[in-house]
VEXGUKOL-82021 format. One record per residue: residue in three letters; x, y negated, z of N, C-alpha, C in turn. Coordinates in steps of 0.001 Angstrom, whole numbers. Each point is the difference from the previous one (the first is absolute). Layout:
BEGIN
- aa:n.px:n.py:n.pz:ca.px:ca.py:ca.pz:c.px:c.py:c.pz
- Ala:X:Y:Z:X:Y:Z:X:Y:Z
...
This chain:
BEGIN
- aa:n.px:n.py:n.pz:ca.px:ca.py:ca.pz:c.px:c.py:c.pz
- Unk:-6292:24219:865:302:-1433:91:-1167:-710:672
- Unk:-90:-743:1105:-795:-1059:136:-561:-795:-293
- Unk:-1403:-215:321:-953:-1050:-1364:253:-1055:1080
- Unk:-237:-403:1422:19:-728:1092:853:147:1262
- Unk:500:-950:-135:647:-330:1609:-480:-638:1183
- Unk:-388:598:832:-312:-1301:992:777:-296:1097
- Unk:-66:-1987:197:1079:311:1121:-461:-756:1097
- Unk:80:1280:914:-316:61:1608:-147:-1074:372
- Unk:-692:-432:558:93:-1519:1027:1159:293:805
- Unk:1029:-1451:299:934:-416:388:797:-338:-1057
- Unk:1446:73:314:1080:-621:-632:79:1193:-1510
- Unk:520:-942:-1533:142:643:-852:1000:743:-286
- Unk:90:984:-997:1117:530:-113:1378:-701:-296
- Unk:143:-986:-144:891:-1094:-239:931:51:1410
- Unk:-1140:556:1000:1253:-275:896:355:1168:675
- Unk:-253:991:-773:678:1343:-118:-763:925:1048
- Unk:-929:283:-189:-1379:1004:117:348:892:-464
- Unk:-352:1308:683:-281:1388:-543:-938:233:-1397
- Unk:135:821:-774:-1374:460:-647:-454:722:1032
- Unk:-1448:828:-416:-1053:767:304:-526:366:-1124
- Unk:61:1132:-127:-738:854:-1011:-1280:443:404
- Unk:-1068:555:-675:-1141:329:739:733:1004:485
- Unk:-881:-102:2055:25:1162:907:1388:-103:328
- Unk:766:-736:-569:1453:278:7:315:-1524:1746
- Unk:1264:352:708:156:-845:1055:343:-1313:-415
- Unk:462:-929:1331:494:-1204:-592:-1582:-1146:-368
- Unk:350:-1152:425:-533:-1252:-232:279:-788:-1477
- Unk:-596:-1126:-119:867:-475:-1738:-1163:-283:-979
- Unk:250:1240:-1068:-709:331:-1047:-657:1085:-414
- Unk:-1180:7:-410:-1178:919:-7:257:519:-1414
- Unk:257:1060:-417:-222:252:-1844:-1203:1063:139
- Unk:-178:-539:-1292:-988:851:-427:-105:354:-1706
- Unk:24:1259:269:-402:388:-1744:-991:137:-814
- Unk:-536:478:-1140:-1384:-69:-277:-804:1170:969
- Unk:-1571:-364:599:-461:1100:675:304:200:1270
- Unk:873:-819:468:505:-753:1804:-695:-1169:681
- Unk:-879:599:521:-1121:-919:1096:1063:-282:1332
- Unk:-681:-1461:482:765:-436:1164:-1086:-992:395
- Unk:-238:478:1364:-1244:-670:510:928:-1016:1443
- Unk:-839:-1220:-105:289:-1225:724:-1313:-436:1032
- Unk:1399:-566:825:-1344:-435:1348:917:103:1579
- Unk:-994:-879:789:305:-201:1465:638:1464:389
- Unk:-145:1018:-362:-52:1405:688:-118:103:1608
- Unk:171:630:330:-487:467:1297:-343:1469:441
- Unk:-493:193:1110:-26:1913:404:-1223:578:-1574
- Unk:316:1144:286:-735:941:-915:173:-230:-1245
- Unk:-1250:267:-1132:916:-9:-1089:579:-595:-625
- Unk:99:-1661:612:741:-1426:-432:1428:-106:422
- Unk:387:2007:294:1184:-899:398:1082:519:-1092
- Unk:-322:545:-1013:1210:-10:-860:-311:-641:-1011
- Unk:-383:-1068:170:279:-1290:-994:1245:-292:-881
- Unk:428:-176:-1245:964:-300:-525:396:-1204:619
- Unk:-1104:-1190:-700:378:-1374:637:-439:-324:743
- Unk:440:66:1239:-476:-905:850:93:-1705:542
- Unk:-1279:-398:141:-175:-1755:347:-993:-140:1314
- Unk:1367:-311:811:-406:-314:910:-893:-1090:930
- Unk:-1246:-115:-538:-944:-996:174:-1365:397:449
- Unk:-65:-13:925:-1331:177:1034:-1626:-269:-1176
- Unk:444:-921:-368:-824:-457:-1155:-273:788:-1345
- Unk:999:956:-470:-331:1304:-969:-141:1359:643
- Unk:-941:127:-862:-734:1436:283:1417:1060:43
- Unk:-191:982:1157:598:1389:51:551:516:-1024
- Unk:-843:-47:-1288:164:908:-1178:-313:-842:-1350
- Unk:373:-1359:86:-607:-917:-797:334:271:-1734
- Unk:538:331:-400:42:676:-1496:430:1158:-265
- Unk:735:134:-1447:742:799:-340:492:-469:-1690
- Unk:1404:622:-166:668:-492:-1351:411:1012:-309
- Unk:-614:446:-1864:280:991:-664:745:-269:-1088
- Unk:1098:398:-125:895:290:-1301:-856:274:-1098
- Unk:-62:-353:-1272:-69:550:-1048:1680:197:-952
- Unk:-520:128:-1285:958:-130:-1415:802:-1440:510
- Unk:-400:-1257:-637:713:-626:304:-268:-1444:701
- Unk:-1295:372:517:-424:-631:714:-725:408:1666
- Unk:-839:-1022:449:-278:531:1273:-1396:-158:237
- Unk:-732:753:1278:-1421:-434:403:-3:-333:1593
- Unk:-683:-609:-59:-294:-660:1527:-1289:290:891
- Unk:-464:759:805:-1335:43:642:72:-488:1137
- Unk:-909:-842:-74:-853:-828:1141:-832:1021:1120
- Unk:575:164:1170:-1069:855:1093:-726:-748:796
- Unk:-99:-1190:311:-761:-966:422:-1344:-324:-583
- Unk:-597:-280:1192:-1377:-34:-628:-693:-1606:-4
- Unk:1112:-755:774:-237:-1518:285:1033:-1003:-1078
- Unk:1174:469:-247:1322:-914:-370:290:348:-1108
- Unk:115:-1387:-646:793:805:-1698:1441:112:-109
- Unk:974:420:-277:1511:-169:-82:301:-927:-1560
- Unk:879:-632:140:432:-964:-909:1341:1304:-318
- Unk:129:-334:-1683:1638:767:-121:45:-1509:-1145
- Unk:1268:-664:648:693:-1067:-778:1343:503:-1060
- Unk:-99:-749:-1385:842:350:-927:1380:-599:881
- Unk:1065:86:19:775:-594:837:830:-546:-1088
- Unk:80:259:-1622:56:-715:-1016:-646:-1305:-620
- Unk:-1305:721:575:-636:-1307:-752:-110:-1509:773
- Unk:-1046:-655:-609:-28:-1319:296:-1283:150:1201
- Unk:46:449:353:-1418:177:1599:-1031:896:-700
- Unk:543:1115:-959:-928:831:-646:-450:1376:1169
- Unk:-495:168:146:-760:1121:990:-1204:713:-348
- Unk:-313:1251:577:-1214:602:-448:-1042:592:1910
- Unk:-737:-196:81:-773:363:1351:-442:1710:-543
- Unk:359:432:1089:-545:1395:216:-1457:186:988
- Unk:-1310:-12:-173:-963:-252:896:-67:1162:699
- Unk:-610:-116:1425:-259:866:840:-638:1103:-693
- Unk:610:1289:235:-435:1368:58:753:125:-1618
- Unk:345:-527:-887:361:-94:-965:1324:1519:-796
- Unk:-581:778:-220:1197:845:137:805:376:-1602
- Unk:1094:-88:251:692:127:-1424:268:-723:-1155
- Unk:130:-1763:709:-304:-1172:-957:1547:-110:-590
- Unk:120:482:-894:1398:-197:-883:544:-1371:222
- Unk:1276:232:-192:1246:-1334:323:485:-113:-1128
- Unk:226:-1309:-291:458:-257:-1655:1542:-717:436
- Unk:313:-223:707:1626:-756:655:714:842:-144
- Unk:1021:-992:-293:1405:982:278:509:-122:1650
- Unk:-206:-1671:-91:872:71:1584:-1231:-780:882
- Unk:-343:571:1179:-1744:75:582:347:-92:1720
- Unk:-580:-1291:137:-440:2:1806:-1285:400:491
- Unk:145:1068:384:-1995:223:773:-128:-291:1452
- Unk:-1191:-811:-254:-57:-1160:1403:-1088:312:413
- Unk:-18:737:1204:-1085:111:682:-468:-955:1309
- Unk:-1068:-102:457:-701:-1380:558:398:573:1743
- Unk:787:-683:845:147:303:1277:-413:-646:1175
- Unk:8:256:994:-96:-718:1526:710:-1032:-150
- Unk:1222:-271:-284:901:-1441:124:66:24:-1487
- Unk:-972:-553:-1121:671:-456:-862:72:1351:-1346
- Unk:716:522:-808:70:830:-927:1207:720:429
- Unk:-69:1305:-501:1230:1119:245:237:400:-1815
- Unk:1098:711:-476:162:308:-1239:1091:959:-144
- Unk:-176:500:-976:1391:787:-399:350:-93:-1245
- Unk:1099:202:-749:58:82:-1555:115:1062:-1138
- Unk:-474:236:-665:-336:1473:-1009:813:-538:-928
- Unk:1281:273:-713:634:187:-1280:-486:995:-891
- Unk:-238:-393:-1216:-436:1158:-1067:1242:-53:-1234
- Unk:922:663:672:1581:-164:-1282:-327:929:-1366
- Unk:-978:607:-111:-217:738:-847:-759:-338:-1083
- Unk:-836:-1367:227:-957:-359:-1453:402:254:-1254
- Unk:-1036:391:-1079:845:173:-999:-386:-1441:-700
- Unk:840:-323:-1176:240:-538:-801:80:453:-1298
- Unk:-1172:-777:-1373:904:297:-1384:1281:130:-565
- Unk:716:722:-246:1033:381:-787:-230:-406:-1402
- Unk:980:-1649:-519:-339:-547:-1180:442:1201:-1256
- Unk:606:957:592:-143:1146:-860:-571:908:-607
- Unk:-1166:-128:1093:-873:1039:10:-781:12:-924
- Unk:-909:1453:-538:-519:50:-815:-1465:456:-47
- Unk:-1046:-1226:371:-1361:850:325:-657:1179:-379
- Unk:-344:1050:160:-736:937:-447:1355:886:-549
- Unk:1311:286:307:1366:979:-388:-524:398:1463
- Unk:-656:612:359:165:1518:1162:-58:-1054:1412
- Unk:1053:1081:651:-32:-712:1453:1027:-1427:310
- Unk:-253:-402:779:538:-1614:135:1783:174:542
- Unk:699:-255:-569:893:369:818:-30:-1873:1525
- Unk:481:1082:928:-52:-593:1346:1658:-1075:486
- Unk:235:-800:-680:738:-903:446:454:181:1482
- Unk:1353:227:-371:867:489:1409:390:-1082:1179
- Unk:-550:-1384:-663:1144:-1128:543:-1490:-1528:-196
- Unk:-1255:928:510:-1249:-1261:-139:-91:-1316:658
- Unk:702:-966:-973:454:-1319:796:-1568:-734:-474
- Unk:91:-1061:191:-1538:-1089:99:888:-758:-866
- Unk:93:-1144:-557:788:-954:-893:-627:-1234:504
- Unk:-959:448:716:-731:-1334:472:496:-401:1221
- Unk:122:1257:1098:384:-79:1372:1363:-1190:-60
- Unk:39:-38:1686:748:-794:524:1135:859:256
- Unk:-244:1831:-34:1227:157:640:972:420:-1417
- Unk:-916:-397:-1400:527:-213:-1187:617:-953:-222
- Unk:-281:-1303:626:985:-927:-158:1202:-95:1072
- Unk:-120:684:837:886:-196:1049:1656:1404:-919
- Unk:-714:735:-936:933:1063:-688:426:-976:-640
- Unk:-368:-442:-935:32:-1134:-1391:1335:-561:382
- Unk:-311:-970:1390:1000:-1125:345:1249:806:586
- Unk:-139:1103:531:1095:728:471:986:270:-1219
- Unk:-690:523:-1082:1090:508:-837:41:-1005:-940
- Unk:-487:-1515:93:291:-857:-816:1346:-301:-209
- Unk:1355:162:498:1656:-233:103:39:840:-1060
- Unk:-202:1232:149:256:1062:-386:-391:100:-1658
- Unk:-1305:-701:-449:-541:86:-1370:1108:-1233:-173
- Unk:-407:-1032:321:446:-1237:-751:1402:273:-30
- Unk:1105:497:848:1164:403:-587:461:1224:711
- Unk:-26:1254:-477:627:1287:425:944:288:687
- Unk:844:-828:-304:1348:54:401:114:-261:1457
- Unk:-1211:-984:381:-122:-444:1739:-403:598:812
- Unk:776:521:885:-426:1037:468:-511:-526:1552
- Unk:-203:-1404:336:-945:-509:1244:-1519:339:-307
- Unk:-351:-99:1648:-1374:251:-108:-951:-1137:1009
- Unk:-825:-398:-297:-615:-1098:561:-447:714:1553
- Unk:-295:-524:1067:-257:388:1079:-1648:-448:451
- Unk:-541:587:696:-1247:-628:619:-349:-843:-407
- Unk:623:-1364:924:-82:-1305:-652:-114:-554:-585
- Unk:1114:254:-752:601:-676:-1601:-1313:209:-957
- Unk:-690:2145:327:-1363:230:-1125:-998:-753:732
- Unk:-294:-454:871:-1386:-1182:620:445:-1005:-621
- Unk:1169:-270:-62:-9:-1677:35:-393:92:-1737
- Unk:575:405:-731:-243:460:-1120:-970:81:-827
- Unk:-981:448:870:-1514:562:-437:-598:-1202:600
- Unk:-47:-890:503:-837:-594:1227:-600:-1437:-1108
- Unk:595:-272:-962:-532:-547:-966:-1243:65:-610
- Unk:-77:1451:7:-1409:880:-784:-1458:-412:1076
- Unk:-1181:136:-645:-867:-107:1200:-688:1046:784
- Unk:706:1184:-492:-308:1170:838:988:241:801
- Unk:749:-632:145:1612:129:1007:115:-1431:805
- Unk:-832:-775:-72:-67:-1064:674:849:389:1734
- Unk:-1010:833:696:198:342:1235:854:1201:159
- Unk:1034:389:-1263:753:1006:129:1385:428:1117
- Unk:114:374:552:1113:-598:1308:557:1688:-432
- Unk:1318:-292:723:1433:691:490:-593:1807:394
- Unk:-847:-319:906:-166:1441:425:-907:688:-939
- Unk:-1215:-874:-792:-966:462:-886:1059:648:-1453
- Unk:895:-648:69:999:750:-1747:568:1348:839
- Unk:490:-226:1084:356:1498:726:-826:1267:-256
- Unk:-1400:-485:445:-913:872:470:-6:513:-1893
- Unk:-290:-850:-612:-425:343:-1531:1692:1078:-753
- Unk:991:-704:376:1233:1626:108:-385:401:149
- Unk:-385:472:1329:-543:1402:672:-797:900:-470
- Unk:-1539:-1183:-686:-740:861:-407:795:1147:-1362
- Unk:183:-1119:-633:810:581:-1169:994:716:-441
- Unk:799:241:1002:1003:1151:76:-755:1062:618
- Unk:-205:-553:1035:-1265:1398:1382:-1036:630:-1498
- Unk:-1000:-683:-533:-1261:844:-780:53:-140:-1182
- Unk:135:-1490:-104:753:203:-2061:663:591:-859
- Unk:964:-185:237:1088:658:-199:859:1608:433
- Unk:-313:-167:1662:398:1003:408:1239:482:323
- Unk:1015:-688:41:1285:-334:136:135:1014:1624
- Unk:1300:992:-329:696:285:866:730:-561:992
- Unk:-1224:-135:1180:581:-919:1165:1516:659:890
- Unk:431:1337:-64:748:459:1081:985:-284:59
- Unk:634:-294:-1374:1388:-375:166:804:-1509:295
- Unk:-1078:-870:-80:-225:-1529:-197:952:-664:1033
- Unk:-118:1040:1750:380:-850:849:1241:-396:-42
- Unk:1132:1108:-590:1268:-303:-395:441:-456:-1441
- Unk:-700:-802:-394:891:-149:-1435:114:-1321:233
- Unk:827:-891:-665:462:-1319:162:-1305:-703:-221
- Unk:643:-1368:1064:-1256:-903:-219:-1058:315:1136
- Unk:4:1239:396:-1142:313:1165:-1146:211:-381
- Unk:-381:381:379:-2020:838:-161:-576:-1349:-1067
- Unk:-356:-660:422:-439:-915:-733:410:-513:-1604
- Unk:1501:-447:-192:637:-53:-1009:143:1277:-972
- Unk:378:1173:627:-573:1277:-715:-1166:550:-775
- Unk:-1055:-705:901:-1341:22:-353:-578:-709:-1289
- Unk:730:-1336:225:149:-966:-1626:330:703:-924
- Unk:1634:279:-87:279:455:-1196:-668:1540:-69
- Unk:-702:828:402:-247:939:-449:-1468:-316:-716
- Unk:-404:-1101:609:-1116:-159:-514:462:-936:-2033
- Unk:529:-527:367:345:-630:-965:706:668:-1057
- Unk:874:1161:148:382:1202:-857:-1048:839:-774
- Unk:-609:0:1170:-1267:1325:-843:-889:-1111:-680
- Unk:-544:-1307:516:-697:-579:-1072:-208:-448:-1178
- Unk:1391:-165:-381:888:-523:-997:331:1194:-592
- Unk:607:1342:136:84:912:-61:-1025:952:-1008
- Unk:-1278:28:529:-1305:201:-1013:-880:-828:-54
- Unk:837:-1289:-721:-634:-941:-324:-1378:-431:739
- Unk:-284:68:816:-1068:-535:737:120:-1888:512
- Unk:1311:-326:-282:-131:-1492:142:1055:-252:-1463
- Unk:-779:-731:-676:744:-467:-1562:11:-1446:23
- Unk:973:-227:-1272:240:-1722:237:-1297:-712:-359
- Unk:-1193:792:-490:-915:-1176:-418:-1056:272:1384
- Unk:195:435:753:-332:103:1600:476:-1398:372
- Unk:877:-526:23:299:-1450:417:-615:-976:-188
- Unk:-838:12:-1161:-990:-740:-135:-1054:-46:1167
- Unk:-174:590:780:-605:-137:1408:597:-711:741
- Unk:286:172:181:1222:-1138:1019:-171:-1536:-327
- Unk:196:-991:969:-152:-1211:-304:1123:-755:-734
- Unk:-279:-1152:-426:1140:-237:-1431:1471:-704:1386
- Unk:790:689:-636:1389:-443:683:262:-1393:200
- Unk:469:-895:701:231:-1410:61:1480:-132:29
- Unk:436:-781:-1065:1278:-354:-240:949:-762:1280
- Unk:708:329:40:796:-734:976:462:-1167:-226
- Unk:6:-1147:624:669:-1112:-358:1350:-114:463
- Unk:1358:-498:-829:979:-182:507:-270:-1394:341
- Unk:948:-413:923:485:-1220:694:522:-828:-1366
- Unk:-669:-1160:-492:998:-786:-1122:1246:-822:742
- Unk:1294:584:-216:886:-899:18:529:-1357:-423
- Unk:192:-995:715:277:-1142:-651:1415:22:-369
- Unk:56:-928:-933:1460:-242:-690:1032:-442:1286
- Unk:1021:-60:-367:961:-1034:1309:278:-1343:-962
- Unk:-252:-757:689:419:-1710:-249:810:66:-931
């Protein structure tokens, strides 16, 4: 299983990218398991040229890092001897950590991570997913042996936790409904909160994606033909299995912002 994903500079998998496995063909997405190095940089002739990621900027070094898988996290080395790389929480509130020049093996504490390196025009970046963090199990029992490893490691904090929440909110509040909120409907939804302020249409997409693609893990092949189309398929499967092993419960709603009543139109009497 994969501790990290990274995805390639250009367009995301959202808009239907290949994977890439290590060594494996194809543009997209980079995996990596524990003990899977992937070195980044301008590349170029000799030994810069089998670069995993490449960033194309006159302004980064040939061979400017490298990113190592661990357990369930990641490390980052700095090969520069002038520039520090920034890796931004892409969760948090402008939380970030600097990696200093020559710096090798500075652990990543993010789940979802932009590393921004300093360029000729400006900054270049790519993004590292870590779907694998672990989490306490309120079950668990300190010092009973080995930990068991949670199959389904959601954040409760994340955004792409609330973007699950509001999806299968129809679904908790009455079973029987079998609609599902769309893009939109979960931004507009969330956009109340102040971590969803700037939440838009394509950002709840991308957060599906993640979550069926590495969360979850959901069997993409059969999706393109089932009613509703790739997308609508993608909902309810996500929304089956969450609900399913309980991973979104009704006191999960309590995240969510408080519902606003609708006003009817008061009718006046007739004369």
């Amino acid at each position: 299983m994969e501790t990290i994903i990274v995805q390639l500079p250009g367009p995301s998998w959202a808009d239907g990218e290949h994977d890439r496995r290590v060594g494996g063909p194809g543009p997209g997405l980079l995996h990596l398991g524990p003990g899977d190095m992937a070195d980044f940089g301008r590349g170029g002739s000799g030994a810069a040229a089998d670069l995993a990621v490449v960033l194309a900027d006159p302004g980064v070094s040939r061979r400017a890092g490298r990113l190592e898988a661990a357990e369930d996290y990641w490390r980052l080395s700095n090969f520069s001897r002038t520039a520090g790389y920034v890796v931004e929480n892409l969760e948090g509130a402008g939380e970030y950590i600097t990696v200093a020049p020559g710096r090798l093996g500075a652990p990543v504490p993010f789940e979802f991570s932009r590393v921004v390196l300093p360029g000729l025009n400006g900054t270049v970046d790519f993004k590292v997913f870590a779907p694998q963090h672990a989490y306490l199990d309120e079950r668990s029992v300190p010092g009973a042996g080995d930990q068991t490893v949670n199959p389904f490691a959601l954040d409760q904090t994340s955004k792409y936790f609330l973007v699950l929440v509001a999806l299968c909110e129809p679904r908790l509040r009455e079973p029987s409904d079998t609609s599902l909120p769309g893009a939109g409907e979960i931004a507009e939804r969330l956009r109340p909160l102040d971590s969803c302020r700037d939440l838009s249409r394509s950002a709840v997409n991308y957060h599906i994606d993640y979550l069926s693609f590495a969360k979850l893990r959901l069997d993409q092949g059969d999706m393109e033909g089932e009613q509703g189309g790739r997308t609508g398929a993608k909902r309810a499967r996500l929304v089956a299995s969450a609900l399913r092993f309980g991973l979104v419960r009704e006191e999960h709603l309590a995240l969510l912002p408080r519902r606003t009543a609708s006003r009817r139109p008061v009718q006046e009497a007739p004369a």
